[in-house]
Each structure stands twice: as structure tokens, then as C-alpha cells.
N, C-alpha and C positions, 0 to 999 in steps of 0.2 A: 263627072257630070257634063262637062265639055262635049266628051262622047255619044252623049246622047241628045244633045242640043244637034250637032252635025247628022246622027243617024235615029230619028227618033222611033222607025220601027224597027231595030231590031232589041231585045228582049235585054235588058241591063238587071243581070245579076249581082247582087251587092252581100260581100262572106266580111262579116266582122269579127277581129280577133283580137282586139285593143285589150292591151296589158296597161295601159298606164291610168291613174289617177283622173277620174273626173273634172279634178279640178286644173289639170294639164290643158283636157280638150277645153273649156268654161276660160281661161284665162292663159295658156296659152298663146305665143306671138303679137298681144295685145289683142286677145278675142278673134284671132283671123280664124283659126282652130276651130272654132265652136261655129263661127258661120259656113265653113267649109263642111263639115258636119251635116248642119241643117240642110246646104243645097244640094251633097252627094245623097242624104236619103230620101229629099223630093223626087227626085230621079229616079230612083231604083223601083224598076216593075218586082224586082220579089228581095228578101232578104235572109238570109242563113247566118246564124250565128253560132259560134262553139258552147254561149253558156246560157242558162235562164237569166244570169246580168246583165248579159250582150244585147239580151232579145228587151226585156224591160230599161236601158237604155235608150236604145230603138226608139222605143216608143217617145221615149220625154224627149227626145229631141227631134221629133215631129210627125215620122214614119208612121204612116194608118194604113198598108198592105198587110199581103201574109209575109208570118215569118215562119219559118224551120229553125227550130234547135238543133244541129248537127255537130258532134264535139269533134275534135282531132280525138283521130283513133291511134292507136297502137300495134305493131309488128310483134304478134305473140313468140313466133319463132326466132326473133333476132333478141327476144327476152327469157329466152327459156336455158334457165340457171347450168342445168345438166351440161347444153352445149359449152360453155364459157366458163366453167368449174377450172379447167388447166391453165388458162391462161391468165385465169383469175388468181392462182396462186402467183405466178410468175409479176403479177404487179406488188402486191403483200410483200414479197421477197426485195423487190427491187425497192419500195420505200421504206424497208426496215420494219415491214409491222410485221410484228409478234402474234404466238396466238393468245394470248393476254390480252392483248389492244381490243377495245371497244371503238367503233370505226362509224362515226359520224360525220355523211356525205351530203352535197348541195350542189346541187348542177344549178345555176343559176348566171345571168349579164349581170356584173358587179355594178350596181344601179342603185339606188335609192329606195325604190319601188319595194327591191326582193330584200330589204333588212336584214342582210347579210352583216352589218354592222352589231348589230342586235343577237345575230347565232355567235357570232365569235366572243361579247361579252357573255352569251351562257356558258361558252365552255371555259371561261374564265372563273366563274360564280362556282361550277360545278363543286370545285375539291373545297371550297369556301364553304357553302351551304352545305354540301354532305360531305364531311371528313370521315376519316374511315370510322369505325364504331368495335373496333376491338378486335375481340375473333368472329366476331357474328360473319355469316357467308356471307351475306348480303353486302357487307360494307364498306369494301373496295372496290365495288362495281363502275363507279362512275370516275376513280382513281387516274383508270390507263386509257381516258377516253382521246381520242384522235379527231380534228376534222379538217377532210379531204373538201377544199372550195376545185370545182371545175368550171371554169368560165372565165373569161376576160372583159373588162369595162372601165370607163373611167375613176372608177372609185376603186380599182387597185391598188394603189402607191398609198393612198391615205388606209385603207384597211389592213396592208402591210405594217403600217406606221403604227396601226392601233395594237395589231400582236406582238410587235415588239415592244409596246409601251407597255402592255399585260404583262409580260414575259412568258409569253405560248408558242414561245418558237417551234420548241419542243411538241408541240399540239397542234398545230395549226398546220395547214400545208396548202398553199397557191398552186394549185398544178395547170392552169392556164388552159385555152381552148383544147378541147379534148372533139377526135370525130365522131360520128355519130355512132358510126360502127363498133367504138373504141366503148364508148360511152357503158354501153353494160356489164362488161368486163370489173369495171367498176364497181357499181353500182352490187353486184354480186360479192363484193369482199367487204362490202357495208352492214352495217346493224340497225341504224336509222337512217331515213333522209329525212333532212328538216329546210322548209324554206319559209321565214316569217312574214311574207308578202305582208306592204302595206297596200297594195291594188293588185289585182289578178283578173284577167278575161278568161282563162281558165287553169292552167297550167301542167300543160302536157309533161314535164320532166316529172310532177306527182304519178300521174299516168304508173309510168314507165317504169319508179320507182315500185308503186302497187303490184307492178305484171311480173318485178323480177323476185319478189317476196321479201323486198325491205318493209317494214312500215314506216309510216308517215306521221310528219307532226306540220301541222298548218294553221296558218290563222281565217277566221271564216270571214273570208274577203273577196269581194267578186262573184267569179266563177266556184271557188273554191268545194264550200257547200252542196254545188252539184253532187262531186263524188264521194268526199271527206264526210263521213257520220261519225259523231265524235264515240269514240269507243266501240265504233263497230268494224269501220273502214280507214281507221285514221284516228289521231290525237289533236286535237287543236290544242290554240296557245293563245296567250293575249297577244293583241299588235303593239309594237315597240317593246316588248314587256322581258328583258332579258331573265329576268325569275321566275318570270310562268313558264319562258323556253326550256330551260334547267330541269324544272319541278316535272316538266313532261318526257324531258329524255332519262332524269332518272326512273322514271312511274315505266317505261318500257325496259331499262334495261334490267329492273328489277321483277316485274311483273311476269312471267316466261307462260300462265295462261294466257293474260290480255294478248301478249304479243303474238302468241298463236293465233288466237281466236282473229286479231284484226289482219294479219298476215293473209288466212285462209279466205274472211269476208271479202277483202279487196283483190285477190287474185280472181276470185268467182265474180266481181262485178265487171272489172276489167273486159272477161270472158266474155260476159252477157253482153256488157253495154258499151265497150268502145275497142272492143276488136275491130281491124280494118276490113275483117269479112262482116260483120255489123256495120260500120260508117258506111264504104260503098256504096250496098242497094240506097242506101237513106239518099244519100248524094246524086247517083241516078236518077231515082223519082224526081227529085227537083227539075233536075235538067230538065224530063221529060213533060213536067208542068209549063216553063217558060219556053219550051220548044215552039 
């Protein structure tokens, strides 16, 4: 807002993409947050934001212009399973998973926010709540499950503390900042991603996960709802709810319609609505309005 106090005509475009809790910006530095806020959207001649949260935000904290809903898009090509299939075995091999292992992944900033705290108590709960059931097929399924944390943040050392106080060593794996490029490689030797946001502006790693044909389990927070329709595009969870997380990665790893059926719906929405040849022109046009 400075910026536009010093040059006040030229055109001040303002892109929101706040991942944290409302009540971060509202209380926050002693309220400094929330009036920094209010003065950056007086200012702003136009506003773009990644979710229908972003944009109804917007609004309650003062903002009466146009807005554009314009989400982060996705690299279909840097997601397409075919390409990364080889190199994708080669991680499997190197962390020891079997083709037994059920492989539940979370690209997530070990943060508060992504209740990563909360996914690690479900894979805890899992072999608790569903112990095997004899010889039924079914009933080892959630047995040999694994999950792969990708990210780094200050809540590592304490969520390390937390698997070892479970006894998930065995299950649990910390694989720390991963590249982007790296990232799908990943992402392809997975079965679920699950992230239990307690706040979301929208969450591009759901994206990404959608584009590479994992399915998704999220809690409908934020941004989320944008893309996650529950049982069509996505699973949702309760928030903080380590049992509803559980009850959902079982309901997928057992379900092999559902899982199809949401698989294929979110790869085609992906397609339609937040390919990076869909984002651009959107992103253009704007420019072209505040030109």
C-alpha cells in the first residue's frame, strides 16, 4: 500500500493466497495483521484470488472492487504418471516398500495449520480400529499401511517425538524437503494423499495429487470445497478428528469402485479447471483489464 500512496496511478494488482487461519490475520502481532490487511485492500484497483474463500474474505475485510477467482494451476505434463512410472519404482526400492505396502503420502509445511499431527494419530488408530478379520480379503488391507511426510517446518522434532511415542517408526517416514521436480515421482508410488487442514486458501499439493491419480482425503476448509466434492472428487474428514481420518483411508483402501470412480472424476476436473493452459488466458485477461 506504500506503493501506491508514492505512485497512485499506476494500476495496483493485489493476488491472495493466505493459507493460515483467520484468526492468525484478526489477532495476529497484537491486531497489526488485520489492519495491514484492511489498508493493503483499500488500495488495490483489482483483486485475484486462488479460492471462493479468498474472494469472500476479500470482502469482510473491506475490499468493494472486482474480484477474479483464479486458482494455481497445475503442470499436467510434469504429472503424468507414464513419464515417472521408472523412477518411481527406484524410490519404493530405496525406502524398502514392498508391493504389500499401502502408501499414504502428504506433501505438506509441518505446521499446525496442515494437522499433520492428526494424519499420524490415524495411521496409529488404523491396525486398532480395523484389526485384521480372519481370512476375509478385505481385512488386512489397512495392516501394511506406510506414511510418507514430505516437508519440513517447525513442528518436526515434536511430530517425530509423537511416532516414536506411538511406536510407528516402522510406518511413519520424515523424508524432509523434497524438489518440485522430485515431488511427483512420489506422489506416483502412493495410494492416498491425505492433508487434514485446519485452514486452507486452497491447496495446490491436493491439485497435484488429483493430476497424478492418487485420491484425496481433506477436510472442507477454506479453499478446499473449491475442488474436493465429497465422494466424487475427493473424501473429506472431520477436522482434528483422527478417527474420521482412519475411517476414510480405510473406506478407500477397501472400496476399489469408489476409488476408481474419484480417481478418474478428479483427473478430468484438474483437466478442465486448473490446467496451466486454463490458468493463463484467465490470468491474462486481468492483466489486460488493469492495463
Amino acid at each position: 500500500w506504500l506503493f501506491k500512496i508514492f505512485y497512485p496511478r499506476v494500476p495496483f494488482l493485489l493476488t491472495l493466497q493466505e493459507g493460515d487461519a483467520e484468526k492468525y490475520i484478526q489477532e495476529g502481532r497484537l491486531g497489526l495483521i488485520n489492519i495491514g490487511w484492511r489498508l493493503i485492500l483499500k488500495k488495490a484497483d483489482f483483486v485475484q484470488v486462488i479460492s471462493n474463500y479468498l474472494a469472500k474474505m476479500a470482502r469482510k475485510y473491506g475490499y468493494r472492487g472486482e474480484i477474479d477467482v483464479v486458482p494455481n494451476g497445475v503442470d499436467l505434463k510434469m504429472y503424468n504418471v507414464s513419464c515417472i512410472k521408472h523412477d518411481s519404482e527406484k524410490i519404493k526400492s530405496r525406502l524398502g516398500i514392498s508391493s504389500n505396502d499401502k502408501i499414504i503420502i502428504t506433501v505438506s509445511r509441518l505446521v499446525e495449520k496442515n494437522g499433520i499431527g492428526d494424519l499420524i494419530s490415524a495411521v496409529g488408530l488404523l491396525d486398532t480400529l480395523y484389526p485384521p478379520a480372519g481370512d476375509h480379503p478385505q481385512g488386512g488391507k489397512t495392516q501394511n499401511t506406510k506414511l510418507l511426510v514430505l516437508g519440513s517446518g517447525p513442528l518436526r522434532r515434536r511430530l517425530e517425538d509423537s511416532v516414536g511415542g506411538l511406536g510407528l517408526q516402522d510406518k511413519v517416514f520424515f523424508l524432509g524437503d523434497i524438489s518440485n521436480e522430485e515431488v511427483p515421482k512420489y506422489l506416483a508410488i502412493a495410494d492416498i494423499f491425505v492433508r487434514p487442514s485446519l485452514s486452507e486458501g486452497l491447496g495446490t499439493a491436493f491439485l497435484e495429487a488429483m493430476a497424478t491419480g492418487v485420491p484425496i482425503i481433506g477436510t472442507p476448509v477454506g479453499g478446499i470445497p473449491d475442488f474436493l466434492k465429497d465422494s466424487e472428487t475427493g473424501l473429506f474428514c472431520e477436522v482434528k478428528n483422527p478417527a474420521s481420518i482412519a475411517k476414510k483411508i480405510k473406506l478407500l483402501l477397501e472400496d476399489d469402485d469408489l476409488r476408481s470412480k474419484i480417481i478418474r472424476n478428479a483427473r478430468q476436473l484438474i483437466e478442465e479447471r486448473y490446467s496451466w493452459d486454463k490458468i493463463a488466458p484467465q490470468m491474462a485477461e486481468i492483466f489486460d483489464k488493469i492495463a
